[in-house]
N, C-alpha and C positions, 0 to 999 in steps of 0.2 A: 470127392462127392459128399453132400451133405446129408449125415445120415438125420432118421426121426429123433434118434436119440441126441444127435447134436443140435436138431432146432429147440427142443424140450429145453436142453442147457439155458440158450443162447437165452428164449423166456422167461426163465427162470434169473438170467445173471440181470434183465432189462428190468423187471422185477423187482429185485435188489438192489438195484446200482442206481434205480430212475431214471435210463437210462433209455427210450425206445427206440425201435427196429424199425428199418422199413417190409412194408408188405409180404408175408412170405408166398403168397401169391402169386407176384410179380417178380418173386425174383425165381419162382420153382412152378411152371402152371401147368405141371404135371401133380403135383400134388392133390391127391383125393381127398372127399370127407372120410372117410374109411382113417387114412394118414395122420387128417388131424386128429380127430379122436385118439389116436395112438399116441400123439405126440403130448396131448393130455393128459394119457396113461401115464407117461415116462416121466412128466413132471410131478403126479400122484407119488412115484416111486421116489424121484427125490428129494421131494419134501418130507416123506415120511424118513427116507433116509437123515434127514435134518432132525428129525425126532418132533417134526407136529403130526396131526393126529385129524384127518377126518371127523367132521362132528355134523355134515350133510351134504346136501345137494344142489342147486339150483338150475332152475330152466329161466331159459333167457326167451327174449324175441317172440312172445306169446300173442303182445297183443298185436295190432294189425299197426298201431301209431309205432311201435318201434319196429317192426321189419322195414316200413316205408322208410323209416330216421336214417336205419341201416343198408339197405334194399337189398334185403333178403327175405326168401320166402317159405322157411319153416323156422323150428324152435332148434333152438343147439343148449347144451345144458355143460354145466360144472361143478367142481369140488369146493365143499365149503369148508375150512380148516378152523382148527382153534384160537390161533392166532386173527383170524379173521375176525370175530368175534366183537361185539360192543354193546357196553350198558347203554340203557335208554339215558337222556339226559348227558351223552358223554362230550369231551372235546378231540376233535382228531384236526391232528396236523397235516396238512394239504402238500407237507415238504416230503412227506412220507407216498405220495402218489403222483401220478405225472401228467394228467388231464382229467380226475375224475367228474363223475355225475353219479344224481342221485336218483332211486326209481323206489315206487313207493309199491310194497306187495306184502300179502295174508300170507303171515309164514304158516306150519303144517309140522306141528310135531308127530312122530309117528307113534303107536302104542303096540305095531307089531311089523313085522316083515312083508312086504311087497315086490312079489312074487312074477316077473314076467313070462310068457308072451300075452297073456289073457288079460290081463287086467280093465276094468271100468272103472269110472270116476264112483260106483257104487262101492267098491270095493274100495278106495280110498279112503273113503269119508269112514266106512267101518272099523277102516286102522287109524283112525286119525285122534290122539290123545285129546289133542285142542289148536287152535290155531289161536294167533297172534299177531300184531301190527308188527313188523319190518319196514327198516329203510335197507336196502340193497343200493352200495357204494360203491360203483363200479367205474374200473380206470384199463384206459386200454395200452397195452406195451408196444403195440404198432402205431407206428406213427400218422398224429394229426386225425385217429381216429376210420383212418381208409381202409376200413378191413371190408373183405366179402366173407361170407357163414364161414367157410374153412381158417379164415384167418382167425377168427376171434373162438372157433371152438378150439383150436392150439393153442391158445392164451387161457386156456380154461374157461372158457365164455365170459372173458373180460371182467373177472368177479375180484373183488380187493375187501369190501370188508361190511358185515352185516350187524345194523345195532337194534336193538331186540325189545319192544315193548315192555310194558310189566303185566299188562292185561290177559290174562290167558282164558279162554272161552270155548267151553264144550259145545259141540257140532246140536245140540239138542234145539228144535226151533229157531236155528239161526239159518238162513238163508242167504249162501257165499255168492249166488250167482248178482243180487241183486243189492248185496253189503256195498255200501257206499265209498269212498275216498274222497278227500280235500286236500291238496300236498301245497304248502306255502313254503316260499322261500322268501326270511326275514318282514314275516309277516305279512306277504301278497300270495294274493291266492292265484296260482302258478298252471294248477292245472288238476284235473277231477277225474275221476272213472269209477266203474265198479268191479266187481269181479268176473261179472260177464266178460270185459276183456281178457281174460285169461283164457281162450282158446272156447269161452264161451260158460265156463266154470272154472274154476283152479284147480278143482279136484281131476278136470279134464286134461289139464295140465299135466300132473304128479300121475296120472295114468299113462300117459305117452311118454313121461320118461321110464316111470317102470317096463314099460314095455319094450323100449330103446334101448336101457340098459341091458336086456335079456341078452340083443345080440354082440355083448361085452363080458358076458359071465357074470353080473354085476345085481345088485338085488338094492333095495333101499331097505332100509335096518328098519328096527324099532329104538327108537328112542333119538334118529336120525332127524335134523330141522332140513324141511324141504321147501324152498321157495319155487312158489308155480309159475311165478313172473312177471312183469309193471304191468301196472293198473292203466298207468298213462306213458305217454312220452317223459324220459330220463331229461333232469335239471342238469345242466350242468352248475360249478359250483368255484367258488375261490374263496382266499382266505377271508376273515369275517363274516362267513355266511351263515346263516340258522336256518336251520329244515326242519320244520314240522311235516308229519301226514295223522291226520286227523280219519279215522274208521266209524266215527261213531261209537254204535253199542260195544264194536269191540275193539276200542282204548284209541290210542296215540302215540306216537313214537316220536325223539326230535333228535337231535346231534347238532353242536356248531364245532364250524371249521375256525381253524388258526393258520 
């Protein structure tokens, strides 16, 4: 019998190897969301066993164009490591993931601890150091991309690697619901949103996972980068490809692929 802690591995080795899986779904449709989340847990544990290191959070599936992309119908969220991590401006190798896509979203440093079950998006914005332009580089270890919610929140919500504006912008007079995006890939304008697609705000966002997290024992840190979620529908992407997302008053972010 296949236990939680053996599918964790199994994601973990597809991962690493580039190697993916077919559906754990279909192959287990007993499997709960409850399960996967566990099976998330388990990979949290051996990654940190690997000695990376937690550095945030992210919520996926916010806006309404990617639940339909994926057809699913709430947000599922993941761990964001250090190794994940990328300068604006950088190049990543596309041999290092194994179908990724890009999603353009207002990251969310925090400047204290966020606290579940109560939480408001009012309450977010008050812990919120500053936000910043994100590309979220996300590649799924299930194969061809056929996940349902439980498949992809055991793959950690399909998250592989986030590269980080330089623009950093206090919450003061800025208005997240109405902040704009433009995300071009190699220069064509690909696709637009605002923050309102983020569940209506972002901050509405980083509130329901704090809240979600509660029933994990799980809290969001201070000093944690939290993505609330795509703006638009996810690029997909291949080698030679340049991604810009353009936020306006608050910066830019780009990365090209090899």
């Amino acid at each position: 019998m296949t236990t939680l802690e053996d599918y964790a591995k199994e994601l973990l080795n597809a991962e690493e190897t580039r190697k993916e899986v077919s559906p754990l779904t279909e192959r287990d449709p007993s499997l709960t969301l409850k399960d996967a989340y566990q099976i998330q847990l388990e990979t949290v544990k051996l990654k940190n066993d690997q000695g990376r290191t937690a550095i945030g959070k992210k919520v996926g599936l916010t806006s309404v164009a990617m639940q339909k992309m994926l057809n699913v119908e709430e947000p599922d969220y993941g761990h964001l490591f250090d190794d994940m991590q990328i300068r604006n401006g950088s190049i990543i190798d596309t041999a290092d993931m194994i179908a990724p896509k890009v999603e353009a979203e207002i990251g969310f440093m925090l400047s204290e601890d966020l606290v579940g079950p109560n939480v408001t998006y009012l309450d977010v914005l008050m812990a919120t150091k500053y936000v910043i332009p994100t590309l979220e580089i996300i590649d799924s270890r299930i194969a061809d991309w056929k996940i349902k919610l439980i498949d992809t929140v055991a793959d950690n919500g399909s998250s592989a690697k986030v590269v980080l504006g330089d623009r950093q912008t206090g919450l003061d007079n800025t208005n997240l619901r109405t902040a704009g995006m433009a995300l071009y890939k190699n220069e064509e304008l690909l696709a637009t949103g605002s923050g309102a697609a983020a569940l209506g705000h972002p901050a509405e966002a980083i509130a329901w996972l704090a809240n979600k997290l509660y029933d994990f024992g799980i809290t969001l840190k201070k000093d944690e980068l939290i993505l609330p979620g795509a703006l638009s529908a996810a690029v997909a992407i291949k080698a030679g490809d340049y991604v810009k997302a353009d936020f306006g008053s608050l910066g830019s972010v780009s990365v090209t692929f090899k």
